[in-house]
N, C-alpha and C positions, 0 to 999 in steps of 0.2 A: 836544709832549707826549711824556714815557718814560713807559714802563710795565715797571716792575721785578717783577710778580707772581713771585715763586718757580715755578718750572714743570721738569717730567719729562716723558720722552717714552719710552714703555714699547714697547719693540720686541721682535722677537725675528729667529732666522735665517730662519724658515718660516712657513707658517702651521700651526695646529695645537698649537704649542711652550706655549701655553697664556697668550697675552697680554691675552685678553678676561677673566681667573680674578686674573690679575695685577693690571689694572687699575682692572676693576671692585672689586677686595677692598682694594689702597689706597684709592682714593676711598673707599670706604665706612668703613674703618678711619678715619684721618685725621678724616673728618665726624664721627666717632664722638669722638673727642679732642678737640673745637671746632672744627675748621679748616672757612674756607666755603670746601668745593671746587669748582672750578670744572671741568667735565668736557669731553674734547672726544676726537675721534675722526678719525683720520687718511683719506680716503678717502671714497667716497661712500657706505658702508653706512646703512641708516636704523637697524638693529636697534638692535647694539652701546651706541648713543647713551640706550635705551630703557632699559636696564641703567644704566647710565652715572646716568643720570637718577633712578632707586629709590636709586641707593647714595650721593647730593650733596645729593638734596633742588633739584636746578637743572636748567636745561635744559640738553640733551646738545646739541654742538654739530659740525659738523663743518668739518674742514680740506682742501678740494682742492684742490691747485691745478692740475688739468686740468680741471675745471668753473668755475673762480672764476678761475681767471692764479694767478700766483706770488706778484703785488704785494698779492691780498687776503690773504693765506695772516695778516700779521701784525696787519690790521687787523682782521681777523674776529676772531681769536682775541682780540686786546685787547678788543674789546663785549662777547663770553662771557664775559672772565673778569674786566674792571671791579668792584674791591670785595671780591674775594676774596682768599684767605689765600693759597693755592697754587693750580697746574692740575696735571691730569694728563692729559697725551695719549697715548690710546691709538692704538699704530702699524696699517699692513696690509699684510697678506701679509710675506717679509721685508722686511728693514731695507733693502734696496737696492732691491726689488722698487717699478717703478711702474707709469707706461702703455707698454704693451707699443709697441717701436720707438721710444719718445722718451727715451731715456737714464734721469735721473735724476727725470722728471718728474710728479709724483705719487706721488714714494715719500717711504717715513718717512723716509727718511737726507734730503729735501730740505726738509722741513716742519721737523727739528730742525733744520736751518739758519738757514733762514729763521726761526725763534722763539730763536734761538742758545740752545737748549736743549739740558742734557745728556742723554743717550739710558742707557737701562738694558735691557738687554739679557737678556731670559728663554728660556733655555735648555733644551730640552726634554734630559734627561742621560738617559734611561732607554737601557740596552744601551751604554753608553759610557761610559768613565773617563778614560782620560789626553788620549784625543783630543780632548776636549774642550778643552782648551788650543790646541790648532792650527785648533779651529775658531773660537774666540772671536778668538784672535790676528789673525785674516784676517780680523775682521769688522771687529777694531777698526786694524788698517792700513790696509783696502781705501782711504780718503777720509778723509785727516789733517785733513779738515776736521767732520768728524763727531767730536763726543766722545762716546766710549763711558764714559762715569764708573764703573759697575757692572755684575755678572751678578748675578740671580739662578734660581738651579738651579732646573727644575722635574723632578716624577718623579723624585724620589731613592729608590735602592729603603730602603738602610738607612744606619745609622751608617756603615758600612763604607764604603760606597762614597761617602758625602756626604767619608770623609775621603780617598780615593783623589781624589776631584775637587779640594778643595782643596788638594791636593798638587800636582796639575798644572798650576791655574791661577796658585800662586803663580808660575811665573816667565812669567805673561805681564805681571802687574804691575796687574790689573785686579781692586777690588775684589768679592766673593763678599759682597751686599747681602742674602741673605737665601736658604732653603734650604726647600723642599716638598717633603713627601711625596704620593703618590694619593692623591686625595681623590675620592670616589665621589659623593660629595653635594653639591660645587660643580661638578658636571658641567651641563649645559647642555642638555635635549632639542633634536634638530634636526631637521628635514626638506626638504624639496625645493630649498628657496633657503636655507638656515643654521639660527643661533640661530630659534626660537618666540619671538617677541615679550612682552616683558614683559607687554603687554594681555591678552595668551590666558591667561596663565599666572597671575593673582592670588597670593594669597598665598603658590603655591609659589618664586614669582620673589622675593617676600622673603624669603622661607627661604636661597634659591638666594646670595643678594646676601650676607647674615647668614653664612650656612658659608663663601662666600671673605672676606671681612674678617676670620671668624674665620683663617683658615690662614693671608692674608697677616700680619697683626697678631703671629700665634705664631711663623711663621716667618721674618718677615725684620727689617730692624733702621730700624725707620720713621725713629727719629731721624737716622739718619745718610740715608737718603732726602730726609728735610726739608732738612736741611745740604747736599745737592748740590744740591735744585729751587734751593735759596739761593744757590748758584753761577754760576745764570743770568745771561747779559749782559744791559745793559738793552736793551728797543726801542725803538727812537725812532718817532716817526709816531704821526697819533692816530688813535682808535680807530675805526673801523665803523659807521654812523650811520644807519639808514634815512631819518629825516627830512634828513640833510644830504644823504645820496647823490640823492634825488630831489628836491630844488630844485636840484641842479646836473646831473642827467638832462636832455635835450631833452624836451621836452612831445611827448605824441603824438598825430600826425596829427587830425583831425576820422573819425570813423565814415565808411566808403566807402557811396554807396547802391547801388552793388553790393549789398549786403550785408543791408541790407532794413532799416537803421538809422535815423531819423531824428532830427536831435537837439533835443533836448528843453531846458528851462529851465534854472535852476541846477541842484546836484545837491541831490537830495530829503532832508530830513531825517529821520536814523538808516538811512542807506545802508545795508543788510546783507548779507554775503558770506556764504555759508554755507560752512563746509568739515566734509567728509564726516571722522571721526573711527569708536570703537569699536575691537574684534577685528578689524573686515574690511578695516578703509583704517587702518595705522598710519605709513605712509612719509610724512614731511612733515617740511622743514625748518624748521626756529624764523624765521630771516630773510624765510620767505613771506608768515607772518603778519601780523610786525612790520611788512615793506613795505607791506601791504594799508589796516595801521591807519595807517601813515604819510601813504598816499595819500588817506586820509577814509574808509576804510569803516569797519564797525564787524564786526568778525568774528564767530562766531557757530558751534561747532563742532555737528554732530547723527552722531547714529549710525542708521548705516540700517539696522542688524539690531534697536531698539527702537522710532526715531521713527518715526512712521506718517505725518507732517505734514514739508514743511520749516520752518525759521525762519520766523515772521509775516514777513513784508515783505521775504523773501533776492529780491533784485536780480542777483545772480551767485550761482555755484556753483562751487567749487573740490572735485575727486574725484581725492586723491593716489592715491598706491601701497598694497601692502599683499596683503592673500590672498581675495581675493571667493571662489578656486576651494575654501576650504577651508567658507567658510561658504554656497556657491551654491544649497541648499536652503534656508538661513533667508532669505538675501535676496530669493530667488524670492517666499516664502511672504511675502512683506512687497509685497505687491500696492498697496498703497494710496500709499506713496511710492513703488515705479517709478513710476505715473502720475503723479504732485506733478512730478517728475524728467523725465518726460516732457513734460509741458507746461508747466512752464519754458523749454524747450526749443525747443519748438513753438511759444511765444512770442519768441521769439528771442533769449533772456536770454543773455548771457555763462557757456560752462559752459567751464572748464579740468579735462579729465581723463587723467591720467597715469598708464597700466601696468593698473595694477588700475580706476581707474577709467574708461578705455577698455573694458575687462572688460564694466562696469557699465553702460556703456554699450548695448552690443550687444543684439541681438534675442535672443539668447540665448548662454547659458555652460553647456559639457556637457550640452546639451540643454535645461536648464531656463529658462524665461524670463525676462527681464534686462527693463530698460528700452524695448530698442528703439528709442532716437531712433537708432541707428545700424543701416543693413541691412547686418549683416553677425553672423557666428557665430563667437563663440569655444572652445578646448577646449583642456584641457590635454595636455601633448605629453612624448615623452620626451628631446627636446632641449634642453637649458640654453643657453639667449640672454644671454650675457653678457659687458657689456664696455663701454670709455667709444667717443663715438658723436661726428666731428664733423659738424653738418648745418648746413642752409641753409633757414631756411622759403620754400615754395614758393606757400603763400596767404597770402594777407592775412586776418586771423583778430582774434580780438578779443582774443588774448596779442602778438602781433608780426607786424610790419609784412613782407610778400614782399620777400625778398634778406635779411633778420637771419639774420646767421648765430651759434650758438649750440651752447657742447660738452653734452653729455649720457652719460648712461649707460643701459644697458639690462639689465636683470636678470629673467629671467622660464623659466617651462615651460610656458608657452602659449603658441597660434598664432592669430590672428584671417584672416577669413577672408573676405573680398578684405581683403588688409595695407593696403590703401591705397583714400581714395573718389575721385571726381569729381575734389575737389578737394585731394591730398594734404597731410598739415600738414610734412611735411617731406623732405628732401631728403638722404640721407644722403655725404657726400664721404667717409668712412673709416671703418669699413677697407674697405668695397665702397660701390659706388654704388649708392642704390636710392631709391625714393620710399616715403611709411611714412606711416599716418596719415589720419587726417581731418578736414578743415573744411568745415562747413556752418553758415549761420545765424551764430549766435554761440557755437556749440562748435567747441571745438579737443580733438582727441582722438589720442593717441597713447601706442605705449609709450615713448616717450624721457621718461628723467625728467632735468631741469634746474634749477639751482641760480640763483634769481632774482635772486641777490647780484648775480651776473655782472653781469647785463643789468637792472635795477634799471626801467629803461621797460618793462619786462613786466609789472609791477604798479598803475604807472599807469594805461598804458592798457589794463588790465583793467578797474580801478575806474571809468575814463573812459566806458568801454562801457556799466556798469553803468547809469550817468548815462542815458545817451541809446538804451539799447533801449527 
């Protein structure tokens, strides 16, 4: 199988330079002209994708390949973007920048490799004119294997200076794709961990999406953007498959009676996994779910700031990422599902929860009461935990098997309190050694959050558990 999709890869030097304004405003441009875009995002952010997602009308997807390997990097991307007209990949941090100590690995300059995509380069120009030239120049020499196809300038203050730029950049020989000025109204409210989630934000994140398609679309020169994604090498290899990767997965283990499992008949019909969704849990990759339904569940998303009840008949529980600490007085005030959540629990059901939904977990967050099936306190902190994480589960749990080892990322300003139970969920080997986490029953709780793509037996014998709690 090749897959010729037209595809960009929207980078810049820094972070900051305005690649989330750039990215997000083609996609939504282009969608806007007929094209079915297909959106993806370099790195392991959840946000970005969430945007991504308003401006395609598709689901936002993401590229790591320090979560995934390097070898998913082309096949992921061909599943998102199957059937569509073009992609747009949005870069992170700069164009060279990856996982810190491992060279090139995890950076935008390896993912356009890997996708043999031409890279377009957004330039934050403000307080600089000629030099601009000698910094593009270096970015498009550093890796003659990276093609730099375009710039386009952001923060130009005026005509003047949009034309002192293009004067300096003619003799690098890189073409000058399109020209912005500040624009105050595609700004982005943030706080503690980045962008505000599309979810919080309703129709002003349409608004948000709307004003940068409008400034991309005004200011840069789409067609000929079209004409370079068009430029893309083919790839070879096929695409990403949740139902193929897990018939070619090992089947997992039988439930340990360590564990308090017994197992039970075939699996019940209309299996239901619930996963936690809303304002307060929006971190969750598209491949998790897809895995889950591949495996026989039937998925089933609920919000814990409205629903009071879980899904009839949820067998497991899946509690991504996201902000419990901004909503920790609604969710407190929703009494009636912690308890649901709690004796699921108590039951022994399979609960998988990750960052925020460890949070949710806990006997308590910033003092206000939480679930409780975990003895332990969380609160927010003024330290930022952030960074990719490689570990080793250390119990045997009802996501993976003691000895899976497993890369992750960690992103948070909160502290839980003992970090680790009885039985810790995992083992951290870099950048320090540490144990993290907790497994009891049939929850697995921790803040490492992990891309199931990887490890595709994580979904299974998720749903396997399901089966036989």
């Amino acid at each position: 199988m090749v897959s010729s999709v037209p595809r960009l890869v929207i980078a810049a030097p820094s972070s900051g330079s305005g690649k989330t304004t750039v990215a997000t405003g083609l996609m939504a441009a282009l969608s806007a002209r007929g094209f079915a875009v297909s959106p993806h995002k370099v790195g392991p952010d959840y946000i970005d994708p969430g945007y991504h997602s308003l401006a395609t009308g598709r689901v936002g997807r993401n590229l790591d390949a320090y979560l995934c390997g390097p070898e998913l990097v082309a096949p992921l991307f061909a599943h998102g973007a199957d059937g569509c007209d073009i992609a747009v990949v949005e870069g992170v941090m700069g164009l060279y920048d990856g996982a810190a100590g491992e060279g090139e690995l995890a950076s935008t300059a390896q993912v356009a490799k890997l996708l043999r995509a031409p890279v377009v380069l957004v330039v934050d120009a403000s307080s600089q004119s000629r030099s601009v030239a000698a910094l593009v120049h270096g970015f498009v020499s550093w890796d003659p294997e990276v093609r730099v196809g375009g710039v386009i300038l952001n923060k130009v203050a005026s005509d003047r200076h949009e034309g002192l730029l293009r004067e300096a950049l003619d003799s690098v020989g890189v073409p000058v794709l399109g020209v912005l000025r500040r624009a105050a109204q595609v700004e982005t409210p943030s706080r503690h961990l980045g962008l505000v989630p599309v979810a919080e934000r309703g129709s002003v994140a349409v608004e948000a999406v709307s004003a940068m398609a409008a400034q991309v679309a005004g200011g840069c020169d789409l067609s000929a953007l079209v004409a370079l994604a068009r430029s893309a090498g083919p790839l070879a290899g096929a695409g990403w498959d949740a139902g193929e990767v897990l018939v070619s997965s090992p089947p997992p283990p039988l439930p340990s009676p360590t564990l308090g499992f017994a197992r039970a008949g075939g699996p019940p019909d209309g299996l239901i996994v619930a996963v936690a969704g809303g304002a307060a849990f929006t971190f969750s990759y598209a491949e998790h779910g897809e895995l889950l339904s591949a495996a026989g569940a039937e998925v089933v998303t609920f919000d814990p700031l409205r629903d009071e009840e879980l899904p009839e008949g949820t067998a497991g529980l899946v509690i991504g990422g996201g902000f419990p600490e901004v909503y920790a007085a609604e969710l407190s005030a929703n009494e009636q599902l912690r308890k649901a959540v709690a004796a699921l629990a108590e039951r022994g059901a399979p609960v998988a929860a990750e960052c925020a939904g460890l949070l949710y977990l806990c006997r308590e967050l910033d003092g206000l009461p939480m679930c409780g099936v975990l003895d332990a306190s969380a609160r927010m902190s003024e330290r930022l935990t952030l960074g990719y994480r490689d570990a080793v589960a250390v119990s045997d749990s009802a996501l993976v098997g003691a000895g899976t080892r497993m890369r992750g990322h960690e992103f948070h300003r909160t502290v839980v309190e003992p970090e680790a139970g009885d039985a810790p969920a995992w083992g951290m080997r870099a950048p320090e050694r540490r144990v993290e986490g907790f497994v009891q029953r049939g929850v697995h709780a921790s803040y490492l959050h992990t891309h199931w793509a990887s490890e595709p037996g994580v979904a299974r014998r998720f749903v396997e558990r399901c089966r036989t709690s």
